[in-house]
C-alpha positions in Angstrom: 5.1 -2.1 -63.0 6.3 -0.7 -59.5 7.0 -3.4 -58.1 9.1 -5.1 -60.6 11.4 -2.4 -60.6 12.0 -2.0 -56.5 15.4 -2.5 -55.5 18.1 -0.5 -53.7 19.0 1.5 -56.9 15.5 2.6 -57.7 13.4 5.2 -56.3 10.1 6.5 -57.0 7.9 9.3 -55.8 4.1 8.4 -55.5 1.5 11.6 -54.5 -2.1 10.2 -53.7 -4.4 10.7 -51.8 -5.7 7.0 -52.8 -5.4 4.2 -50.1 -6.3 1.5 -52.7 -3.2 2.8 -54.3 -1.2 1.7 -51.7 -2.9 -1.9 -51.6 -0.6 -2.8 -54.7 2.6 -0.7 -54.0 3.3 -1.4 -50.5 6.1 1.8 -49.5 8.9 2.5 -47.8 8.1 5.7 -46.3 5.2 8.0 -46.2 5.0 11.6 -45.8 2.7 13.6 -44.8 2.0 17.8 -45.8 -0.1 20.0 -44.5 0.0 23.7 -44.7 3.0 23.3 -47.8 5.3 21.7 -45.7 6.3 17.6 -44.3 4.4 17.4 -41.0 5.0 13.6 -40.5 7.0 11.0 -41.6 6.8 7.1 -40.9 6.3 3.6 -42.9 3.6 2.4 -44.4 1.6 1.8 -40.9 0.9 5.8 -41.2 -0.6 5.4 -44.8 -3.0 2.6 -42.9 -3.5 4.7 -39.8 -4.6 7.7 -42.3 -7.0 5.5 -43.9 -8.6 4.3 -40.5 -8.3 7.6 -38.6 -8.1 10.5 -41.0 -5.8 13.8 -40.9 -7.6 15.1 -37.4 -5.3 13.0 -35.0 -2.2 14.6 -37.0 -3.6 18.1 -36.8 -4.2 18.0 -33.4 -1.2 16.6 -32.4 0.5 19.7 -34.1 -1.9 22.5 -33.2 -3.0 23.1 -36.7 -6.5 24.4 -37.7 -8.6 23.8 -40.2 -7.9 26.0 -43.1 -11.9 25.8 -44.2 -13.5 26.5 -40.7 -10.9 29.7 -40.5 -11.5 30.6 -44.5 -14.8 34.1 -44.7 -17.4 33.1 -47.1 
């Protein structure tokens, strides 16, 4: 699949939320949104610090709440 195509004059845009995604398509770079926008970029040691930490650590880092806890029932 993927991965027999990679080279320098491929490219290929993968949205998941799925780390067991990421176990058989090893990328390049990893993005992260929040709130619409790119909040962090980085290899694929962010996609495994996700998976072992979770989103907090990033939204603290950047001062952003949590839409839910700020959403009226």
């Amino acid at each position: 699949g993927v991965n027999a195509m990679r080279g320098s004059e491929f490219g290929c845009l993968i949205i998941t939320h799925y780390q067991r995604l990421l176990d058989y398509i090893k990328p390049d770079k990893v993005h992260v949104m929040m709130q619409a926008r790119i909040v962090k970029s980085g290899g694929s040691e962010l996609a495994e610090r996700l998976e072992a930490e979770g989103y907090d650590w990033i939204k603290e880092e950047l001062g952003i709440e949590d839409e839910r806890v700020n959403q009226e029932a």
